[in-house]
N, C-alpha and C positions, 0 to 999 in steps of 0.2 A: 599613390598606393605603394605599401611595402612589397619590392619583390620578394615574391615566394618561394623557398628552399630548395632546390631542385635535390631530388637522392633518390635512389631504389625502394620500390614498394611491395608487396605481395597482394596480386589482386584477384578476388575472386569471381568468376561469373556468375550471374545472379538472373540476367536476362538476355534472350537471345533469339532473334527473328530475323525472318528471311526480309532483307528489301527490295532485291531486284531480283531474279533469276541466278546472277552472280554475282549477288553482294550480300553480305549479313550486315545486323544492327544486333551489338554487344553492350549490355550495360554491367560494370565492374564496381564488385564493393572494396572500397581500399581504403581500410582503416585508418591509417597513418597519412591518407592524401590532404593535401592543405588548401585544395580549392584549386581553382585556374583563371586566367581568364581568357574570352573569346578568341580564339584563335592560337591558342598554343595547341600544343604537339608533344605526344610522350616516342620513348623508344621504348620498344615490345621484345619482348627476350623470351624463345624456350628453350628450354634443358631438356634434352634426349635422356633416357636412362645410361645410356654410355658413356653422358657428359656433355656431349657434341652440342653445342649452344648455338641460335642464331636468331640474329636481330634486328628490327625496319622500325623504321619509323612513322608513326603514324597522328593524324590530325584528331583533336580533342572533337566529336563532336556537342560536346554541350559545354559550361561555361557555370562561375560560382563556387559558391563555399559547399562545404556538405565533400562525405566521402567518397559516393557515387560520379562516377563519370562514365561517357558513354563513346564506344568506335563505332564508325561503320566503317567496312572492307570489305574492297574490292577485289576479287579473285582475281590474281596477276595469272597467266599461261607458263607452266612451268615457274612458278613460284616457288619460292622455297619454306614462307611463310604462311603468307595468305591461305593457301588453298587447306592448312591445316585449321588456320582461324574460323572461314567460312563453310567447312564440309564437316570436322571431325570435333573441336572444341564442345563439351558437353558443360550447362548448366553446373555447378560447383565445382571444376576444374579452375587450377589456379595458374597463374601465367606472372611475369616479373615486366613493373612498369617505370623505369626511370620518368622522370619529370615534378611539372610541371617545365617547359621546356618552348624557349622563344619570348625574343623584348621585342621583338623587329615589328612579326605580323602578326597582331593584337590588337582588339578593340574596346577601349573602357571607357562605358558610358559617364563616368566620372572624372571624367580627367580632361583639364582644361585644351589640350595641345587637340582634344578629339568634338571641338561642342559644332565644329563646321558640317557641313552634306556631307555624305558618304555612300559610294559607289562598290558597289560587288560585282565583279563578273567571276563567275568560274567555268571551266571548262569539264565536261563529265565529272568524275570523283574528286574534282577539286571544288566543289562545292560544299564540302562537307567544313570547315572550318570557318564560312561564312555564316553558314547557319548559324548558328551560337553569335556572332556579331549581330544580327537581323534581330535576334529573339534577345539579346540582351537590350535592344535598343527598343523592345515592342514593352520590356518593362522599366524600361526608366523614366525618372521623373521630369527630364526635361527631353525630351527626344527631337531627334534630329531628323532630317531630311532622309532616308536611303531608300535607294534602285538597287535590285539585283538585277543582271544579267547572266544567264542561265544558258550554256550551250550544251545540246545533249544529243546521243545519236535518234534515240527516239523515245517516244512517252514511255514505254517498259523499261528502257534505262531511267529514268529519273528517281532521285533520292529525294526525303522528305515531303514527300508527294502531302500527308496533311500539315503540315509545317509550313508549306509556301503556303496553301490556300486558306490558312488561317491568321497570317500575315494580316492586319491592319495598318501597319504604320510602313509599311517596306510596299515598295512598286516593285512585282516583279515580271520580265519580261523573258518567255524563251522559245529560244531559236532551236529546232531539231533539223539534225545536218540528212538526217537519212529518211525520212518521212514525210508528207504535206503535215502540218495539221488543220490544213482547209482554209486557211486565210493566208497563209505562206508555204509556196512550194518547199521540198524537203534543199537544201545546199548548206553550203559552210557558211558561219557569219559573215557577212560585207562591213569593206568600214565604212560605207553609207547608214546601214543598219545601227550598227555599233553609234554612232556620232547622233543619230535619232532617238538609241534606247538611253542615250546615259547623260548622266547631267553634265552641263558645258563646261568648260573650261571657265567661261567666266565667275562662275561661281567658285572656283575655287575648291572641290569635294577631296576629298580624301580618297585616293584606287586602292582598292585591296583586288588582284589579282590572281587566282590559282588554276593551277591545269599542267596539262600536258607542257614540255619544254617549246614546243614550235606554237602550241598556242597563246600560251604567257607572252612571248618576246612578239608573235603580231600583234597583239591586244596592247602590251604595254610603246611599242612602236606608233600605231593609233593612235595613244594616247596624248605621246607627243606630239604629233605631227596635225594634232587639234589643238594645242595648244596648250597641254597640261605639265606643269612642271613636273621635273624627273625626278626632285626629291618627295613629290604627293603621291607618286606608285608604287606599292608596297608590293610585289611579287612572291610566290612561291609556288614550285615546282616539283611535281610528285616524278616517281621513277618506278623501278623493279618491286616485287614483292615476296 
């Protein structure tokens, strides 16, 4: 597949809902966008009326050609971004979106380097960039093997809530660190857990890992120490907002 152009866009909102308590779902129409694929990432820019500019970066959640692309964000504590994304941003309000943006952590259902199993975990709002892998792979023509793993503080935090449950071709499993959900008391992930939810090593899958920075490097840590080469774990790591 030909890489896609990366350059500044002008993008407008067009849709916008609540997804968790504190997180919104943004959809933007960007005339000039060239498509994406699974798992990129643009950089979000506002201009103050006084000039004063600033900018985060944020996960693609959907995937494909067409103008349209969509965020969800997560209201950072003292943010400097976020909390304007998810509290003040109105419906036709327009925002500047570099990208399309990342070779690294992507998933194309077309492309031969990618036709093996494929393993998702994400950790809370790093979930968001897998989705668009899951859903690109529930529409393609040869589909593969994939497991999400899914860690989250509790069901009110979860993202894509009809997304996962409409999943056919993806196994998804999630562990909530703060709550029972009646078959699993509430705690952190184990790497017992971990080594039961995801597919083995000997198969060979592909890791796309995302989350918090201490829960990336246990996860992708895990991954080795079952046996998973360290060039098949694809990492990334979210921060401030």
């Amino acid at each position: 597949m030909t890489a896609r152009r990366v350059a500044w866009h002008r993008a407008r909102l067009v849709e916008a809902s609540a997804e968790t308590a504190t997180a919104r779902r943004l959809t933007f129409e960007v005339p000039t966008w060239p498509g994406n694929d699974a798992g990129a990432h643009v950089d979000l820019r506002l201009t103050a009326p006084d000039g004063y500019q600033a900018s985060r970066s944020y996960s693609i959640a959907s995937s494909g050609s067409g103008t349209r692309l969509t965020l969800v964000v997560a209201e950072v504590a003292d943010g400097e971004v976020s909390p304007y994304l998810v509290r003040d941003l109105a419906v036709g309000d327009e925002v500047e979106l570099q990208g399309p943006l990342g070779r690294y952590f992507i998933w194309r259902p077309d492309d031969p380097a990618h036709a093996g199993p494929v393993q998702l975990i994400g950790g809370g709002s790093g979930v968001v960039p897998l989705i668009p892998m899951a859903a690109a792979n529930e529409g393609a023509e040869r589909p593969v093997e994939f497991r999400l793993l899914y860690s989250l503080r509790t069901g009110a935090d979860a993202f894509f809530g009809a997304e996962l449950a409409g999943f056919e071709r993806t196994r998804v499993d999630v562990v909530r660190t703060r709550e029972s959900d009646g078959a699993r008391p509430a705690g952190r992930l184990t790497q017992d857990e971990f080594a039961e939810a995801t597919i083995p090593a000997a198969q060979s899958p592909a890791l796309f890992v995302c989350g918090p920075t201490p829960f990336v490097e246990t996860v992708a840590a895990w991954a080795v120490s079952l046996g998973h080469a360290a060039s098949a774990i694809r990492t990334e790591r979210f921060g401030g907002g």
